[in-house]
C-alpha positions as CSV (number, residue, x, y, z in Angstrom):
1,X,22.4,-9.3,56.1
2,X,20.4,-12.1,55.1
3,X,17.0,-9.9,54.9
4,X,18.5,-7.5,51.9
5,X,19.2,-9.9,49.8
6,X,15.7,-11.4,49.9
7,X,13.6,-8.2,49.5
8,X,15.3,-6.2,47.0
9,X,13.6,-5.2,44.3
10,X,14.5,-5.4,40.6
11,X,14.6,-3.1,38.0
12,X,12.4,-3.5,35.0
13,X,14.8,-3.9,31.9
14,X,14.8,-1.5,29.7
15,X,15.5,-1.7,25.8
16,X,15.8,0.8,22.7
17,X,13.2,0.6,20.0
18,X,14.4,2.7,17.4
19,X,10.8,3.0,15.0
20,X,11.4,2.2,11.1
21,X,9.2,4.5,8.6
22,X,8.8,3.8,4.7
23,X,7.3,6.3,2.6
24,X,6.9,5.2,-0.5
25,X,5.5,7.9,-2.3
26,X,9.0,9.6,-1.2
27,X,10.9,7.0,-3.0
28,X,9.2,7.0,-6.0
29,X,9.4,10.8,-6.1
30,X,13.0,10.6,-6.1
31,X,13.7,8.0,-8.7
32,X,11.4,9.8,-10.9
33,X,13.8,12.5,-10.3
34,X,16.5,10.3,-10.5
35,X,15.7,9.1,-14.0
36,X,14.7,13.3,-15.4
37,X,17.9,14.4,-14.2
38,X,20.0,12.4,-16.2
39,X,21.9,13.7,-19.2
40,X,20.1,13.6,-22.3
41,X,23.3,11.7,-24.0
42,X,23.0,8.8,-21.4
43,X,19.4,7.4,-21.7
44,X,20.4,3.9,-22.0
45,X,17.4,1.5,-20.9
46,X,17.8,0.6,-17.4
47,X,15.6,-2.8,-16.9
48,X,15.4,-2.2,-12.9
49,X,13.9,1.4,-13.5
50,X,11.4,-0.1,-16.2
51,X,10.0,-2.6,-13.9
52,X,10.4,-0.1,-10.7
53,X,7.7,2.0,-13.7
54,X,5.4,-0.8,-14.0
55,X,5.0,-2.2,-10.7
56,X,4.2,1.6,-9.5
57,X,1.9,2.7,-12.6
58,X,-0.1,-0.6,-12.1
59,X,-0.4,-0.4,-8.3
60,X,-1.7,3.3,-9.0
61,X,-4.3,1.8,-11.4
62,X,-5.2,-0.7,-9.3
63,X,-6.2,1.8,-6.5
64,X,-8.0,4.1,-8.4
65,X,-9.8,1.3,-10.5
66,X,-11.2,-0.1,-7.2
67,X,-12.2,3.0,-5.6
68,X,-15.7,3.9,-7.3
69,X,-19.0,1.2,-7.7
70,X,-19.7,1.0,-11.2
71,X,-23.1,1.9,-11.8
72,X,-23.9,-0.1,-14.9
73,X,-23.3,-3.6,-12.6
74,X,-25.7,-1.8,-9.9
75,X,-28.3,-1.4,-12.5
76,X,-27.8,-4.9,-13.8
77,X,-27.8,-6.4,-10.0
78,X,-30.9,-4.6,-9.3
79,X,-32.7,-5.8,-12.3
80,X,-32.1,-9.1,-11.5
81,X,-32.9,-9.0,-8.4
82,X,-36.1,-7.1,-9.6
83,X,-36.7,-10.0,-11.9
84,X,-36.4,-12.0,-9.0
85,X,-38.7,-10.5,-7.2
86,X,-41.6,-10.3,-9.6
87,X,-41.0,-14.0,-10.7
88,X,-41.4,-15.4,-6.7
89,X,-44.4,-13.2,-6.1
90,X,-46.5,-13.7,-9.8
């Protein structure tokens, strides 16, 4: 009787992870829609949706802003470092 006791194995416990997604794109989409569908005689100006505008229009230009190299810097790095250069070695 003893023996059972001291052998038997446990089960592993078990839990229930329920996975959270947040598209934002999605949200945005529907307050934009939100804020077109409303009736033409109720446009009152709605500080929340404003700022909900700005935030989102600025992260959008911060994203594209920082996506290409802008060439005129490269040309002024490499003259520099072409100046650089041809001051060390003359």
């Amino acid at each position: 009787m003893l023996r059972f006791g001291l052998f038997k194995q446990q089960k592993p416990k078990q839990f229930n992870l329920q996975p959270r997604y947040y598209n934002e794109r999605k949200e945005r989409l529907a307050k934009l829609k939100a804020k077109y569908e409303a009736p033409a005689g109720e446009e009152d100006f709605d500080a929340k949706l404003y700022r909900d505008h700005l935030r989102s229009s600025w992260s959008q230009k911060r994203l594209t802003s920082s996506k290409g190299v802008n060439p005129i810097r490269v040309l002024v790095i490499f003259a520099v470092l072409a100046g650089l250069i041809y001051w060390v070695f003359n």
